[in-house]
C-alpha positions as a Markdown table, in Angstrom:
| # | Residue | x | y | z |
|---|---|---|---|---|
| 1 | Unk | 0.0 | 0.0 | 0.0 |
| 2 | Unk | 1.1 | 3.4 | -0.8 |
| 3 | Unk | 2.6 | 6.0 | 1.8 |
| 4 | Unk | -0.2 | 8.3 | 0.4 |
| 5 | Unk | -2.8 | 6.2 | 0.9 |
| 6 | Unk | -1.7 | 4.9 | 4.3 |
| 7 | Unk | -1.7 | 9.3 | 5.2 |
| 8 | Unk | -5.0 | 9.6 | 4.2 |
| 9 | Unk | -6.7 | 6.7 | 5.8 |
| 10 | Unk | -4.7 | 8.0 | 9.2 |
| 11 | Unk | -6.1 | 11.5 | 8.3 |
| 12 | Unk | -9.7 | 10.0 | 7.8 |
| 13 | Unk | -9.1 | 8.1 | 10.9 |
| 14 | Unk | -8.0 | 11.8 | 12.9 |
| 15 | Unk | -11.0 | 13.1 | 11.4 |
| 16 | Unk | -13.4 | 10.9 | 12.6 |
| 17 | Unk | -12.0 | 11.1 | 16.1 |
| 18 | Unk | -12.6 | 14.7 | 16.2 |
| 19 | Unk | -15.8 | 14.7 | 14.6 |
| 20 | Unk | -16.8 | 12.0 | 17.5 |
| 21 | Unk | -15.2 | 13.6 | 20.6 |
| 22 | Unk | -17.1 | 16.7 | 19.3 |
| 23 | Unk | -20.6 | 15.4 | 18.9 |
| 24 | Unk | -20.1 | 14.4 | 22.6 |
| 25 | Unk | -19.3 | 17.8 | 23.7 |
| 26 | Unk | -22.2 | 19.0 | 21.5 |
| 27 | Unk | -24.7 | 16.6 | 23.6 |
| 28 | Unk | -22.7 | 16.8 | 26.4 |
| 29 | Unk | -23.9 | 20.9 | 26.3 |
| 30 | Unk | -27.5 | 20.4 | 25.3 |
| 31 | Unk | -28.1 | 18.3 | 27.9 |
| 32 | Unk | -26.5 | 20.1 | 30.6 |
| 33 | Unk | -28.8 | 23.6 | 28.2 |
| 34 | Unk | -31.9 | 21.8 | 29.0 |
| 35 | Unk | -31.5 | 20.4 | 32.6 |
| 36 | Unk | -30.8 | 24.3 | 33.5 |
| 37 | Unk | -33.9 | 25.7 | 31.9 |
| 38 | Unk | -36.1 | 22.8 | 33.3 |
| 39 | Unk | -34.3 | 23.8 | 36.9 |
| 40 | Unk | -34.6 | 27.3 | 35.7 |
| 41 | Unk | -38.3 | 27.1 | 35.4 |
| 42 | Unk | -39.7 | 24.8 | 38.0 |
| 43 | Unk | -37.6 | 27.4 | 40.2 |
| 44 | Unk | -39.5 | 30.3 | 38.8 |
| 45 | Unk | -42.5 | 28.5 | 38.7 |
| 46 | Unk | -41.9 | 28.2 | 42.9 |
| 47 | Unk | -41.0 | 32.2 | 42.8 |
| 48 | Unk | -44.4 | 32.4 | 41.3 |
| 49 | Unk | -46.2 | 31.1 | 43.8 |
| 50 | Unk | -44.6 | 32.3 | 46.7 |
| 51 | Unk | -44.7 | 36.0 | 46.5 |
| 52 | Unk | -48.1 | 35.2 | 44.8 |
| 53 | Unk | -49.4 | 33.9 | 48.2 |
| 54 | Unk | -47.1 | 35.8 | 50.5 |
| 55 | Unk | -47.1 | 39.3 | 49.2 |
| 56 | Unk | -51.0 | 40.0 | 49.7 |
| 57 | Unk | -50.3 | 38.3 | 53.1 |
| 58 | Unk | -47.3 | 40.9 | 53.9 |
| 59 | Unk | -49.8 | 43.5 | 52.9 |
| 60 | Unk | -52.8 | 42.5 | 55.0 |
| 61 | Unk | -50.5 | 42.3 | 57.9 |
| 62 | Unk | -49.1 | 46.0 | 57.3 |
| 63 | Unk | -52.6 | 47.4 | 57.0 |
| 64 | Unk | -53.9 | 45.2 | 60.2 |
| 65 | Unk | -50.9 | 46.9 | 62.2 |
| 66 | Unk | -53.0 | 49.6 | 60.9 |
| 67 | Unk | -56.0 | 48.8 | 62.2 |
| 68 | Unk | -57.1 | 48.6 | 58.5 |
| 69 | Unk | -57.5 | 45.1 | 58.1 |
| 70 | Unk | -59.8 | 42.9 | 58.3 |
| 71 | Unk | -59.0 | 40.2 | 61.0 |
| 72 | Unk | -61.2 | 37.5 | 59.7 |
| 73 | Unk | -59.3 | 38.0 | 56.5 |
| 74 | Unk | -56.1 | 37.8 | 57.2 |
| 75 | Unk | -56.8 | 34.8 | 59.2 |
| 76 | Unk | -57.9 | 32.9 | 56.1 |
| 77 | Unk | -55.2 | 34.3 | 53.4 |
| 78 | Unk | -52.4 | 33.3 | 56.5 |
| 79 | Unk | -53.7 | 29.6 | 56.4 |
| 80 | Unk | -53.7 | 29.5 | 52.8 |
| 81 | Unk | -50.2 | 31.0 | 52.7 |
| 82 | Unk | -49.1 | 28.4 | 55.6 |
| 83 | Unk | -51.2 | 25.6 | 53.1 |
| 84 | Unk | -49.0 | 26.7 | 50.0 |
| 85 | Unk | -45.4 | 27.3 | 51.7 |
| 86 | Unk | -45.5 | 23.5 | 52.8 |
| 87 | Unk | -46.5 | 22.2 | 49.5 |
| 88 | Unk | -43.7 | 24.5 | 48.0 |
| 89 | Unk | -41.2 | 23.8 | 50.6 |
| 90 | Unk | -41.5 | 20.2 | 50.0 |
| 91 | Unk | -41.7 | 20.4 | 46.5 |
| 92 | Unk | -38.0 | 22.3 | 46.2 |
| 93 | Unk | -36.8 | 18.7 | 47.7 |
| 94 | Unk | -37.8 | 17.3 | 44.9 |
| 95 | Unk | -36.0 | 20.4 | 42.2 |
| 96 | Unk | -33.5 | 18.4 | 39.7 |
| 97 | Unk | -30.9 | 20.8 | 40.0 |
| 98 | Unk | -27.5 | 20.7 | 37.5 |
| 99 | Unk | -24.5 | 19.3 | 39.1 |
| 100 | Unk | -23.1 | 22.3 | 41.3 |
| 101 | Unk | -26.3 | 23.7 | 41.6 |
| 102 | Unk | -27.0 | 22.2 | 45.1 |
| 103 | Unk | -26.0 | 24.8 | 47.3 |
| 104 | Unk | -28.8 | 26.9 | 45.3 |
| 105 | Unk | -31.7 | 24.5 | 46.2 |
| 106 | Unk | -30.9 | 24.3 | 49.9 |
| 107 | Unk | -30.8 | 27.9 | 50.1 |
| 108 | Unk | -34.1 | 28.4 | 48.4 |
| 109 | Unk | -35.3 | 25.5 | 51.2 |
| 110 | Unk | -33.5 | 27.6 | 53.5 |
| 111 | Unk | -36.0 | 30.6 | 52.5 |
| 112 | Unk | -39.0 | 28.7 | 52.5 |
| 113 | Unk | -37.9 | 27.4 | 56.1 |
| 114 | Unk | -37.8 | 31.0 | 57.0 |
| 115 | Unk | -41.1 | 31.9 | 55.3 |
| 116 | Unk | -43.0 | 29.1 | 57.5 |
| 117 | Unk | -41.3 | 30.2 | 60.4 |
| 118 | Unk | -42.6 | 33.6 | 59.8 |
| 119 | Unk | -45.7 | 32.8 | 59.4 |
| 120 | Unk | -46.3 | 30.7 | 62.4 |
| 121 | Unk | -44.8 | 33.7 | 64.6 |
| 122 | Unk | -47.8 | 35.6 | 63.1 |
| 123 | Unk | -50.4 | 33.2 | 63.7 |
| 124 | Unk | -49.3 | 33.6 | 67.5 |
| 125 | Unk | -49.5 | 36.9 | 67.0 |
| 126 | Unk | -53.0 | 36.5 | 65.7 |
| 127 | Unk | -54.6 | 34.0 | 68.4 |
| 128 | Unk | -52.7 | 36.4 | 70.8 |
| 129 | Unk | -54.6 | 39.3 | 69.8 |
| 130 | Unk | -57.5 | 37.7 | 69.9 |
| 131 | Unk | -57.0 | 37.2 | 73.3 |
| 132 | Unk | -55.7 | 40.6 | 74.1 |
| 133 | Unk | -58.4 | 41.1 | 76.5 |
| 134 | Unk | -55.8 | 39.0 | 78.8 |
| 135 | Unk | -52.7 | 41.7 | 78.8 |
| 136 | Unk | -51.4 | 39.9 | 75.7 |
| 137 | Unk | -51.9 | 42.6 | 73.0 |
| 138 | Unk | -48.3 | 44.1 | 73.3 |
| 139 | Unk | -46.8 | 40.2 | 72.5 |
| 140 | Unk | -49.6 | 39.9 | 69.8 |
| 141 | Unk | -48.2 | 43.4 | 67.6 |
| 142 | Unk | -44.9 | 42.1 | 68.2 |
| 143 | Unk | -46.0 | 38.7 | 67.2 |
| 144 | Unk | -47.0 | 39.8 | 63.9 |
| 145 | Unk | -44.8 | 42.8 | 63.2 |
| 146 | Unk | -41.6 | 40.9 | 63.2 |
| 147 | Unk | -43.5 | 37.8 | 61.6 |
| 148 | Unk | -44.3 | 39.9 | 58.7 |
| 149 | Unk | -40.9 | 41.7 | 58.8 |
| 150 | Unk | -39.2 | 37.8 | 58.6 |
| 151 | Unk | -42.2 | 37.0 | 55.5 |
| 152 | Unk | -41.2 | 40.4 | 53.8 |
| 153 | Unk | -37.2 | 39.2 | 54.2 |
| 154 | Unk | -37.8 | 36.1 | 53.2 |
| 155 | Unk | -39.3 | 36.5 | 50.3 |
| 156 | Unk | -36.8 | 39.0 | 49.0 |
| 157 | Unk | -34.4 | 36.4 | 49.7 |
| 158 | Unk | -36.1 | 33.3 | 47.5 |
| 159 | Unk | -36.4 | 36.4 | 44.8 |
| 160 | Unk | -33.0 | 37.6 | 45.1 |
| 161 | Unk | -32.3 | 33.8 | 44.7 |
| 162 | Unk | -34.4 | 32.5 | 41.8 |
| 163 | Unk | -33.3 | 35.7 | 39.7 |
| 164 | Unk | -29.7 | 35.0 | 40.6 |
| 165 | Unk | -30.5 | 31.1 | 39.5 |
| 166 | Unk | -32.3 | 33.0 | 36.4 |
| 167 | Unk | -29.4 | 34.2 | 35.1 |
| 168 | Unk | -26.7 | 31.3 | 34.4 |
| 169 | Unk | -26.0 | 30.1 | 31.7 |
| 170 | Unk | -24.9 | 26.5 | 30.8 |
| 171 | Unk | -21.0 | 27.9 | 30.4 |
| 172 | Unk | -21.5 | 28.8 | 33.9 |
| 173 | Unk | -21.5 | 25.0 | 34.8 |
| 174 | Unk | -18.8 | 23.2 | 33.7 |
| 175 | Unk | -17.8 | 19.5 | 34.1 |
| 176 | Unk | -17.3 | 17.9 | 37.1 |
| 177 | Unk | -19.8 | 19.7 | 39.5 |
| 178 | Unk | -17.9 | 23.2 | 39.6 |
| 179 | Unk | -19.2 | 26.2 | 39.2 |
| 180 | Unk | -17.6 | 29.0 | 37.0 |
| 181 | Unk | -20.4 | 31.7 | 37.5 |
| 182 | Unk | -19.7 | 34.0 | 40.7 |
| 183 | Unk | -23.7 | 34.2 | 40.4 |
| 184 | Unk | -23.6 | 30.6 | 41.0 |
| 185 | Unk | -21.6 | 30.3 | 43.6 |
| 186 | Unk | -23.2 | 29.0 | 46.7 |
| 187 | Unk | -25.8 | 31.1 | 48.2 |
| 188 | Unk | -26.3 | 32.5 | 51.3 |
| 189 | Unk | -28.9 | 30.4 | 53.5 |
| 190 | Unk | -30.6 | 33.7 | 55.6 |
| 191 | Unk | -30.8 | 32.3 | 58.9 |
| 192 | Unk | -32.7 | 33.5 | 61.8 |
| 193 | Unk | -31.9 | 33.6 | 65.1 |
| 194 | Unk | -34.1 | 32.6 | 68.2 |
| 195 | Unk | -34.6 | 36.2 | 69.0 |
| 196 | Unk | -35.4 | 37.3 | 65.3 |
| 197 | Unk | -38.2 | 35.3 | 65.5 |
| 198 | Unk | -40.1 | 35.1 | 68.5 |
């Protein structure tokens, strides 16, 4: 066989090495693409639903401090809130987040944890009030003030969170679990202290 010939079979051979390893990156990249918009989503989706439940809540609870509020009300919209922060808290165990994402998920966990706390503190604060006959309506404004404060923070937080989350891109995550993004480095959990919350 002919030098020539051998050359170009080894070329042919180089070739379709390369053309091999890269269709493996290329899949490699749209799968790692689409596993960050489906985490993407179903973490916007959860945004969604949060400040849609909590942010009339926060509201009620501000004009309530008022004495514009109607207590019946905000009794109702807090148990739906309470109702919808458990269903969402449990479903961001379930988020399929990309390799190096994790720290992301607990922290938006770490938000809803808050949230829930929050908004037990203000149901105190509500059953206290309605007992405020008893010397307890000083502990009941408390009660809900700083609940509501915690529900306000904690929802900036999970937003703060899911637009940070919102903006990586799939160059961001490389590899091996690593992160390259400074956006997706691991976020800050919020926690709250005993005396935050009660």
């Amino acid at each position: 066989m002919p030098l020539s010939t051998i050359l170009w079979l080894g070329l042919l051979v180089v070739l379709a090495f390369l053309f091999v390893v890269t269709l493996r990156r290329m899949s490699q990249l749209i799968a790692r693409t689409r596993g960050l918009e489906r985490f993407q989503k179903a973490v916007e989706g959860l945004e969604t639903r949060f400040v849609g439940s909590v942010g009339p809540l926060v509201r009620e609870l501000d004009d309530s401090r008022r004495h514009a509020g109607d207590p019946v009300t905000l009794r109702d919209r807090l148990a739906e809130a309470q109702t919808v922060l458990g269903q969402l808290r449990e479903e961001s165990t379930t988020l399929a987040a990309p390799a190096g994402l994790t720290a992301a998920v607990t922290g938006l966990a770490g938000d809803l944890d808050r949230a829930i706390r929050a908004a037990s503190l203000v149901e105190h604060g509500l059953a206290a009030g309605a007992t405020a006959s008893l010397g307890r309506d000083l502990e009941a404004q408390t009660s809900v003030k700083r609940g509501a404060l915690n529900l306000r923070h904690a929802q900036e937080a999970f937003t703060a969170r899911t637009r940070e989350i919102a903006m990586l891109r799939p160059a961001d995550i490389v590899p091996g679990g690593t992160v390259r993004s400074a956006v997706a480095a691991p976020l800050p959990v919020y926690p709250v202290s005993e005396s935050e919350e009660s």
